[in-house]
C-alpha positions in Angstrom: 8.0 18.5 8.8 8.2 21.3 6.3 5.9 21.5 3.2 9.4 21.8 1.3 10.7 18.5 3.0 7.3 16.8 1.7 8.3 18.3 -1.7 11.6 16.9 -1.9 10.9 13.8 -0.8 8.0 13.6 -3.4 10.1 14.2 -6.2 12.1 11.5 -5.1 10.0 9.2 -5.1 8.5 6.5 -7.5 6.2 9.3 -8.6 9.5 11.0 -9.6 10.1 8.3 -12.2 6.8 8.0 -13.5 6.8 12.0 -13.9 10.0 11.0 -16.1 7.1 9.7 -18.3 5.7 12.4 -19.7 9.2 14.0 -21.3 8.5 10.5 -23.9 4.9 11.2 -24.1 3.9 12.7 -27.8 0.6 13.5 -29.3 1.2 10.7 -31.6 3.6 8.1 -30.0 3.4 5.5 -26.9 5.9 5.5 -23.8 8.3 3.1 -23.5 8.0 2.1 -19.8 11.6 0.6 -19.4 12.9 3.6 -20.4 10.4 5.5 -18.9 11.2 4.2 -15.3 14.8 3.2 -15.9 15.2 -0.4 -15.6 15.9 -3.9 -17.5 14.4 -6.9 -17.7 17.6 -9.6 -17.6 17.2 -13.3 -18.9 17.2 -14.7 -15.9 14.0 -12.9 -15.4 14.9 -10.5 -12.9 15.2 -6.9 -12.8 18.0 -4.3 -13.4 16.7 -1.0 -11.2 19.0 2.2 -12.1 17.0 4.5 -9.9 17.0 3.5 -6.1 15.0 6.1 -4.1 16.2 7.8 -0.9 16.3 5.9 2.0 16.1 6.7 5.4 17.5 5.0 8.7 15.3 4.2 12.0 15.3 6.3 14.4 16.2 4.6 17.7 15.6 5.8 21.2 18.4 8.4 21.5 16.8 10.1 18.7 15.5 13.8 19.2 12.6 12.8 16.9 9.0 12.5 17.6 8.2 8.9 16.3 11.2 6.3 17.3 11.3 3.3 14.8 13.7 0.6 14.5 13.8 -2.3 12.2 13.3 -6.4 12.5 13.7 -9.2 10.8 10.4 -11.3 10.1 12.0 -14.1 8.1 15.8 -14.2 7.1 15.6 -17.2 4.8 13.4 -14.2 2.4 14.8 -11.9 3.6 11.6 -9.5 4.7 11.7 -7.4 7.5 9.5 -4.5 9.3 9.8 -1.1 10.4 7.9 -0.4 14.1 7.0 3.2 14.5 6.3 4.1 18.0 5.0 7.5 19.4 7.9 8.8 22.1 5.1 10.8 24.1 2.1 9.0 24.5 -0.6 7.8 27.2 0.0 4.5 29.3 -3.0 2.8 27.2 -1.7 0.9 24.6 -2.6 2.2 21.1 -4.0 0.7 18.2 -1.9 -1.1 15.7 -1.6 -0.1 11.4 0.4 -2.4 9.6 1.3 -0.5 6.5 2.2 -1.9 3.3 4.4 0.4 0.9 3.6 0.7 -2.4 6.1 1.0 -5.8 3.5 -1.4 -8.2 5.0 -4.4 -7.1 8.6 -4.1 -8.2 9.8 -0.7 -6.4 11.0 0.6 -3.1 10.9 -0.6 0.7 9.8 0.0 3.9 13.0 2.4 4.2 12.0 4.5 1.1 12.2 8.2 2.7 8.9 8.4 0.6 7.1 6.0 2.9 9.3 6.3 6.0 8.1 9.9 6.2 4.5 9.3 6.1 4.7 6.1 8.8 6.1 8.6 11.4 3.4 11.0 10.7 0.7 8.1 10.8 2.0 7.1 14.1 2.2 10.5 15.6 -1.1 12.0 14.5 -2.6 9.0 14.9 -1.3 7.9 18.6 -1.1 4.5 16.5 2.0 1.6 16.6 2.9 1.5 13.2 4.6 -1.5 11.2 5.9 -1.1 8.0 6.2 -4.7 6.5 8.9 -4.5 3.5 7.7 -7.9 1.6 9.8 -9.2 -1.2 9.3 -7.4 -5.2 8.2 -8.9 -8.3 9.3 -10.0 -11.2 12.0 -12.0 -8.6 9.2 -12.7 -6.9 5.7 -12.7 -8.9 2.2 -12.7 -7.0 1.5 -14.2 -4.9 5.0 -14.0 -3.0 4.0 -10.3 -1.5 0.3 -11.9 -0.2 2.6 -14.6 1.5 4.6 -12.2 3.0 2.5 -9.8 4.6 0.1 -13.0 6.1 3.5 -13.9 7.8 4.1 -10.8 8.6 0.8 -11.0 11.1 2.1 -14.3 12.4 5.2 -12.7 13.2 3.8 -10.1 15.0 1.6 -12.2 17.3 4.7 -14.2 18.3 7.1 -11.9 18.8 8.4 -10.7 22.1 9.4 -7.7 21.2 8.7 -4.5 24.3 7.3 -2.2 21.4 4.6 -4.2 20.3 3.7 -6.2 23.6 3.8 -3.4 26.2 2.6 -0.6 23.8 0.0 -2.2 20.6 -3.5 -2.8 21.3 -3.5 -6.5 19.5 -7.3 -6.4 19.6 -7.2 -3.1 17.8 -5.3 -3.9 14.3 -5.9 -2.4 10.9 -4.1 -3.1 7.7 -3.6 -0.4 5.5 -1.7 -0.2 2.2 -1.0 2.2 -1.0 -1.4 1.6 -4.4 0.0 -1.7 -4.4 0.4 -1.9 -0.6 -3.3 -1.1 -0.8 -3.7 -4.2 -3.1 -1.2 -6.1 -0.6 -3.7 -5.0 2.3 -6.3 -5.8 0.9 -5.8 -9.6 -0.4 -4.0 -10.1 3.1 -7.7 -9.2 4.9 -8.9 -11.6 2.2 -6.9 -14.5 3.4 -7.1 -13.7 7.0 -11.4 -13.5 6.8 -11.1 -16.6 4.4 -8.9 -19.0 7.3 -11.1 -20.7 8.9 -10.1 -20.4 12.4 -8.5 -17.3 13.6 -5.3 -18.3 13.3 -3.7 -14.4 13.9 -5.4 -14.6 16.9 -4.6 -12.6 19.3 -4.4 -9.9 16.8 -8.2 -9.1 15.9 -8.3 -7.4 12.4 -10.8 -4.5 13.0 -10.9 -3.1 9.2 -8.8 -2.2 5.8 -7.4 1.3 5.0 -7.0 1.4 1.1 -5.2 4.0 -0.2 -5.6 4.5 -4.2 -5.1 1.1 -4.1 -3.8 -0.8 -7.2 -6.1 -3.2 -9.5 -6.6 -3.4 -13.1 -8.5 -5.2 -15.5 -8.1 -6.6 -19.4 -10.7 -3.9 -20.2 -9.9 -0.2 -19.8 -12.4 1.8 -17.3 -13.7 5.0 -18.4 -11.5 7.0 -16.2 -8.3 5.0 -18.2 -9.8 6.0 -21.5 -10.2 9.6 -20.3 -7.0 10.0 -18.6 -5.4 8.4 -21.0 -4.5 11.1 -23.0 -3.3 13.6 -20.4 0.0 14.5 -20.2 -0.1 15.5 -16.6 -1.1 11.9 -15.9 1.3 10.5 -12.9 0.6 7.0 -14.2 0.6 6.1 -17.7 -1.7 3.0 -18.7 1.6 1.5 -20.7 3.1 1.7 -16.7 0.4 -0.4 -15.2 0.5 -2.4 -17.6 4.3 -3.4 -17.4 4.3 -3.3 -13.9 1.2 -5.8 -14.3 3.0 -8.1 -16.7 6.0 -7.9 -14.0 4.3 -9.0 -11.2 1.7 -11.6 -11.9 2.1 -15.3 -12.5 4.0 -15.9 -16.0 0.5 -16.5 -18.2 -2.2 -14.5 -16.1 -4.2 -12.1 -17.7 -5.4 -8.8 -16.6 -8.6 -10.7 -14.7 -6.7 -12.5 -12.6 -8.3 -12.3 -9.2 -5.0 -10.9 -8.2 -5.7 -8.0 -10.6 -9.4 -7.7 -10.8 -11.7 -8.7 -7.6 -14.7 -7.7 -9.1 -13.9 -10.6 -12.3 -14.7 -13.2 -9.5 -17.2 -14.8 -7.4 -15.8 -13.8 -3.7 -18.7 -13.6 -1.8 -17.8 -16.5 0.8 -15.0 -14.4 2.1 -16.7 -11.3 1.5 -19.8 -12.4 3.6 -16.9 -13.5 6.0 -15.5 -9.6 6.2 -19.0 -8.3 7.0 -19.8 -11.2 9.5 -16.3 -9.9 11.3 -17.4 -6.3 11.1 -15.0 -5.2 9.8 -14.9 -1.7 8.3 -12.9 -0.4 5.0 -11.8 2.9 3.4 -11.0 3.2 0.1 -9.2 6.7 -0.5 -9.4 7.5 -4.5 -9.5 11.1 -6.8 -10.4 11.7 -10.3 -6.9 12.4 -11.0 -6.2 9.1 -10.8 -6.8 6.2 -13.7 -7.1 3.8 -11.5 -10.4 5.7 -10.1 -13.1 4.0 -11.5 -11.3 0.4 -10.4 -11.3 1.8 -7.1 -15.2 2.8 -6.6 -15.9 -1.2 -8.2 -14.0 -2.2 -5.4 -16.2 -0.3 -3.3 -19.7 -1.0 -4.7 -18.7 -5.0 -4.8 -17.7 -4.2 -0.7 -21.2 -2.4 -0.4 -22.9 -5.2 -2.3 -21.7 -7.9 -0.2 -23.1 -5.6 2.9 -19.1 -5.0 4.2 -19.4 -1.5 6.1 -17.4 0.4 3.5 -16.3 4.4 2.9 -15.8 5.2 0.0 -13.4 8.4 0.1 -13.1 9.9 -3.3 -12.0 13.6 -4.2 -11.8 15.8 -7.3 -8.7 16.4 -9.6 -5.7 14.9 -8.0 -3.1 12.0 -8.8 -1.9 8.9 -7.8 -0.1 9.2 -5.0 -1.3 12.4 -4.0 -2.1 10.5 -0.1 1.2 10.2 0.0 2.9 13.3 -1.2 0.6 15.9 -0.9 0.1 16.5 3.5 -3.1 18.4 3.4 -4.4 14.8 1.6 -2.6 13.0 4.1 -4.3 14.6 6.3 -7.8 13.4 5.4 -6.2 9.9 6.0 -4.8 11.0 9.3 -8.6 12.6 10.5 -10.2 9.1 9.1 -8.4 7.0 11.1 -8.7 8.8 14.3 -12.6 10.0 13.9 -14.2 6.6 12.5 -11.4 3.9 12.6 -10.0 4.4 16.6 
């Protein structure tokens, strides 16, 4: 794929509306983040969304395409369903298994969003990898923990399903969750409630370790990286942003420190001793660029204080969502996954 296919599809993605931002932004005035991302919270409590992002189809098996994909339902009483990415040329082994969790800050996009589409087929073919894409249902329709639910399902789903993709070709006791921003959030608490059960009830997929892209957690107080961001009008992701897409998506009355929000407000270390009694293994992708930065090397140093085997992958300058839309980041992802995580 072209570097001016990745462009296009960048600036129509959720970045694109948070780049719509910075026209409001003044020396000496605020954002308003309805306006700023286009949308309107209704009485009933859900949410009007003017800007839907490009979406892209599966591509099935008489596809000229590297990567076929095709999608499934999971539950249709939700409804949530996944996208499975599978490499067309590959070896007869059967190859390790990502489910991916999109991001959007709990209220955007899908697993069809071109934006996220794109980079599944490129995990799955630089990484030999079966991908699945779990869309789980948005906030404020349906507020935290509704998108935890859905992606633990999502793993029960996909140990019961007969489906020839993921029985003949996915390595069930080779399985890694990975997520972005919120997805990274999503991936996260998911590996938190799968270490927590107490018998492996996922079984006979065997979660080997987390891949946490700028993943998404706040806090009531602002980090330094916040502060200092704060007032940069190149910044991808205002603090009035998070915090409206905070307010969206957790229960009516939590605060910033909900464990939701902020792991490092609460005592984890049951499930945390849990993770490193696994062994499993977690990256945390980050850049300076990014507000959410300093939340992101917490999450690491709690990991590293609980004795998880953690990578901490942090880079200078940057954005959020730079993993995503930028492909010589996505390509540090890409060599992660295949030199330490395979």
């Amino acid at each position: 794929m072209s570097l001016l296919l990745h462009k296009n599809v960048f600036t129509h993605s959720l970045l694109s509306l948070l780049l719509l931002c910075l026209l409001l932004i003044t020396s000496n005035s605020s954002i308003d983040p309805y306006k700023a991302l286009n949308i309107i919270l209704n009485p009933n409590g859900t949410l009007t969304r003017f800007n839907k992002p490009p979406q892209s189809p599966p591509s099935p098996h008489h596809s000229p395409v590297s990567v076929l994909s095709k999608d499934l339902t999971i539950n249709p009483s939700k409804p949530t369903w996944a996208r499975i990415y599978l490499p067309r040329h590959h070896s007869h082994r059967k190859l390790p298994l990502i489910v991916f969790f999109h991001g959007g800050g709990f209220i955007f996009d899908s697993a069809a969003s071109t934006y996220f589409h794109d980079f599944c087929v490129r995990v799955a073919n630089f990484t030999e990898s079966v991908v699945v894409s779990v869309d789980y249902r948005l906030a404020p329709e349906h507020r935290l923990p509704a998108a935890y639910d859905d992606s633990v399902e999502a793993l029960h789903w996909i140990k019961a399903t007969d489906d020839k993709w993921l029985t003949r070709h996915a390595d069930y006791s080779r399985c890694y969750l990975m997520g972005e921003s919120a997805g990274g959030n999503i991936a996260y608490n998911a590996g938190l409630r799968v270490a927590a059960a107490e018998f492996d009830d996922v079984r006979p997929l065997k979660i080997r370790g987390l891949i946490l892209i700028q993943p998404f957690f706040g806090g009531s107080k602002r980090t330094s990286s916040e502060l200092r961001l704060e007032q940069n009008k190149n910044m991808t992701l205002p603090l009035e942003i998070t915090d409206l897409m905070w307010n969206l998506s957790l229960p009516v009355g939590a605060d910033r420190d909900h464990v939701y929000s902020n792991p490092t407000a609460h005592d984890c270390s049951k499930v945390l001793d849990r993770m490193r009694v696994l062994g499993w293994r977690v990256a945390v992708f980050g850049c300076d660029g990014d507000p959410l930065v300093d939340r992101e090397m917490q999450l690491v140093n709690l990991l590293r204080g609980k004795g998880v085997h953690v990578v901490g992958q942090f880079y200078p300058g940057g954005r959020h969502g730079i993993f995503i839309g930028d492909p010589s980041m996505s390509n540090k992802v890409y060599d992660l996954i295949t030199t330490s995580f395979h």
